[in-house]
C-alpha positions in Angstrom: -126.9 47.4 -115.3 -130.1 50.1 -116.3 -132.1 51.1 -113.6 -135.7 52.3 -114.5 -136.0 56.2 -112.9 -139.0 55.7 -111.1 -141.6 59.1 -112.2 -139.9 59.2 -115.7 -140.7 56.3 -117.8 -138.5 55.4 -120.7 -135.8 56.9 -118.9 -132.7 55.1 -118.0 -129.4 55.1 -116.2 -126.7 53.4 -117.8 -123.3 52.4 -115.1 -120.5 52.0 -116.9 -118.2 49.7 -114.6 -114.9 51.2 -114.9 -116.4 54.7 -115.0 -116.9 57.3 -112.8 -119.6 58.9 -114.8 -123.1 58.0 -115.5 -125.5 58.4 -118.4 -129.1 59.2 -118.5 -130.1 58.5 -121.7 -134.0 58.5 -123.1 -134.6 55.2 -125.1 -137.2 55.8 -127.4 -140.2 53.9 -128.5 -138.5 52.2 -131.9 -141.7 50.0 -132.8 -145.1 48.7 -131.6 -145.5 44.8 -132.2 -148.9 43.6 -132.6 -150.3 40.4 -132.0 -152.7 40.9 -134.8 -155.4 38.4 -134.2 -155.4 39.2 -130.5 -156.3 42.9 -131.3 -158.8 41.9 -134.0 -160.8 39.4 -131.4 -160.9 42.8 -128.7 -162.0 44.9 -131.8 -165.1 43.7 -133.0 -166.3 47.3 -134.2 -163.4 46.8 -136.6 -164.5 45.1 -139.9 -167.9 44.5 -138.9 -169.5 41.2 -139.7 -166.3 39.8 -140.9 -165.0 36.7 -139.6 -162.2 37.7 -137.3 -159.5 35.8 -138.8 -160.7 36.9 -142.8 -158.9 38.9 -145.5 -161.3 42.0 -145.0 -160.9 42.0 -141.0 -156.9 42.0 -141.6 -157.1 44.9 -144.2 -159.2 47.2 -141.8 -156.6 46.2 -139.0 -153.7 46.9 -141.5 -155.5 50.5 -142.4 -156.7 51.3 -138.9 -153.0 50.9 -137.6 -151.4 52.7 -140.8 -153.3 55.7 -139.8 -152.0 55.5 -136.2 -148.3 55.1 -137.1 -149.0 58.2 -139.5 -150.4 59.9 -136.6 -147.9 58.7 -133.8 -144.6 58.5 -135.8 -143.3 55.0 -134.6 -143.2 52.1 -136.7 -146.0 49.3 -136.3 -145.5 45.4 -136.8 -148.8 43.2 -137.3 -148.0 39.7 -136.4 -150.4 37.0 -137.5 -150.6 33.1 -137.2 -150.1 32.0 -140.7 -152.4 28.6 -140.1 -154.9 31.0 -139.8 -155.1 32.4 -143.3 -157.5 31.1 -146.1 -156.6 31.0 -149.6 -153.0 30.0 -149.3 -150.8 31.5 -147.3 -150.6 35.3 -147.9 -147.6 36.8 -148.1 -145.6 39.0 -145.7 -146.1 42.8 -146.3 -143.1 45.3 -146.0 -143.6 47.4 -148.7 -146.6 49.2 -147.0 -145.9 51.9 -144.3 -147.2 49.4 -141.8 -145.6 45.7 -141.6 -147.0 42.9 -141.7 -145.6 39.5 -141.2 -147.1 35.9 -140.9 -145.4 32.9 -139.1 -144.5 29.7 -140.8 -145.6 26.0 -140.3 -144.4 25.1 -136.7 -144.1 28.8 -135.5 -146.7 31.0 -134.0 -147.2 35.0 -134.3 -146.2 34.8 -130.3 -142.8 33.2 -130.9 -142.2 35.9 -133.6 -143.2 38.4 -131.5 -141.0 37.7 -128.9 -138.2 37.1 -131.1 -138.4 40.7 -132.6 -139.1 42.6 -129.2 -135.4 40.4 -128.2 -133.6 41.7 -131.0 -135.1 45.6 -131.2 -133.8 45.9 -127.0 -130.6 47.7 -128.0 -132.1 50.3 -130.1 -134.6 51.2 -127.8 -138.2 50.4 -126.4 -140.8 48.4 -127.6 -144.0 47.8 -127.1 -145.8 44.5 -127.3 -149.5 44.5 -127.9 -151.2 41.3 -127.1 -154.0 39.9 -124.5 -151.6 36.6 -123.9 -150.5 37.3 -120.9 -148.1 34.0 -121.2 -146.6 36.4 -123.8 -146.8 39.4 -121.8 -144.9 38.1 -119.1 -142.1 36.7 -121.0 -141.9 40.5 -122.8 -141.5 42.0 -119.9 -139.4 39.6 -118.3 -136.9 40.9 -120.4 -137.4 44.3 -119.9 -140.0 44.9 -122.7 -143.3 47.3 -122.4 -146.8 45.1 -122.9 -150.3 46.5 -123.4 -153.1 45.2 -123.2 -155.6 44.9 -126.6 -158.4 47.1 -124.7 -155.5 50.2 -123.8 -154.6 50.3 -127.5 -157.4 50.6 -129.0 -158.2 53.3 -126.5 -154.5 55.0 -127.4 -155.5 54.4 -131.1 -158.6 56.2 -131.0 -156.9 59.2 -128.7 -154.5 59.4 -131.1 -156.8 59.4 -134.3 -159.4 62.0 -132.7 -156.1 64.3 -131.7 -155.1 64.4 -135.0 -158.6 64.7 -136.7 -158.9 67.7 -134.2 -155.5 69.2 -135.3 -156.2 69.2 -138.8 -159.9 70.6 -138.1 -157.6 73.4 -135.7 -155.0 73.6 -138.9 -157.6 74.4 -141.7 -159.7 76.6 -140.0 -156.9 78.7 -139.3 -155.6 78.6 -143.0 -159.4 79.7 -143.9 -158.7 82.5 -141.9 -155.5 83.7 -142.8 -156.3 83.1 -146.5 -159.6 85.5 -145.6 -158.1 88.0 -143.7 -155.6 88.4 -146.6 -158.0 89.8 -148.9 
C-alpha cells in the first residue's frame, strides 16, 4: 500500500506488512509519454502552416521535445496514431535521443500509451501528456501523473528559456574570466 505525502509530491510511503519499519522513498520522474498528435493540434505555433498530422509538423514536434529532454534530463516518448501517416507507414524511431513510436493497424497511440505508463509504474513516475481526458482518467486511475497539452507546452517553453538564460549567464561569465585573465 503507498500513500501519496500530501505537500511533497512524488513522495511516497511504502508499508511493508510484516515490518515494523517504513520507507519514504522519492520515485522519480522515469519518462514523459506524449500523445503526439494531441500536443501537435494545442501547438499550432509549432510547424506553421503545416498540416497537423504531416511529416514536417512531426519533425518540429520531435526537435522541439529533443531540446526539452536535453534541457530537463528525463526521457520523452512521442506516441502517434500510425493510420495517420502519409507515405507508408513510417517507421518507429529509437535511435534518436527522443522516441518515437507509431501504433499498428487495430491499435491507437492511446492504447500504447497506456500500456507503457502500466509497465514503467515500478520504476518510478510517469507522466502522461494528452488532452483525452478518457485517457487521462484511466492514467491516473492507476496512479499515473496527466498533463494537460496547454501546461506542457507552458513547461516546455519555461524550461527552454531557463536554459537559453543559463547559457547566456554561463558565457558571459567565461567572457569575463577569460578577460580578467589577461
Amino acid at each position: 500500500m503507498k500513500i501519496t505525502v500530501l505537500g511533497y509530491p512524488g513522495w511516497k510511503i511504502a508499508f511493508s506488512p510484516g515490518r515494523q519499519t517504513v520507507n519514504l522513498a522519492h520515485m522519480a520522474l522515469v519518462r514523459i509519454l506524449v500523445d503526439g498528435y494531441s500536443l501537435l493540434h494545442n501547438w499550432p505555433e509549432l510547424a506553421e502552416g503545416a498540416p497537423r498530422h504531416s511529416e514536417p509538423a512531426r519533425d518540429a514536434l520531435v526537435e522541439i521535445l529533443t531540446q526539452y529532454q536535453d534541457a530537463c534530463g528525463t526521457p520523452v516518448t512521442i506516441f502517434f496514431d500510425g493510420r495517420g501517416a502519409r507515405r507508408g507507414k513510417p517507421k518507429n524511431e529509437a535511435g534518436k535521443s527522443v522516441e518515437v513510436l507509431f501504433s499498428r493497424a487495430g491499435q491507437t497511440a492511446d492504447d500504447l500509451i497506456e500500456r507503457a505508463a502500466h509497465r514503467f509504474q515500478p520504476y518510478g513516475e510517469v507522466l502522461v501528456v494528452t488532452d483525452d481526458f478518457a485517457e487521462r482518467d484511466t492514467v491516473s486511475g492507476f496512479g499515473g501523473s496527466v498533463a494537460s497539452c496547454g501546461n506542457f507546452i507552458a513547461m516546455i517553453q519555461n524550461a527552454l528559456a531557463n536554459l537559453a538564460e543559463n547559457l547566456n549567464n554561463h558565457n558571459r561569465s567565461e567572457h569575463n574570466r577569460f578577460f580578467r585573465s589577461r
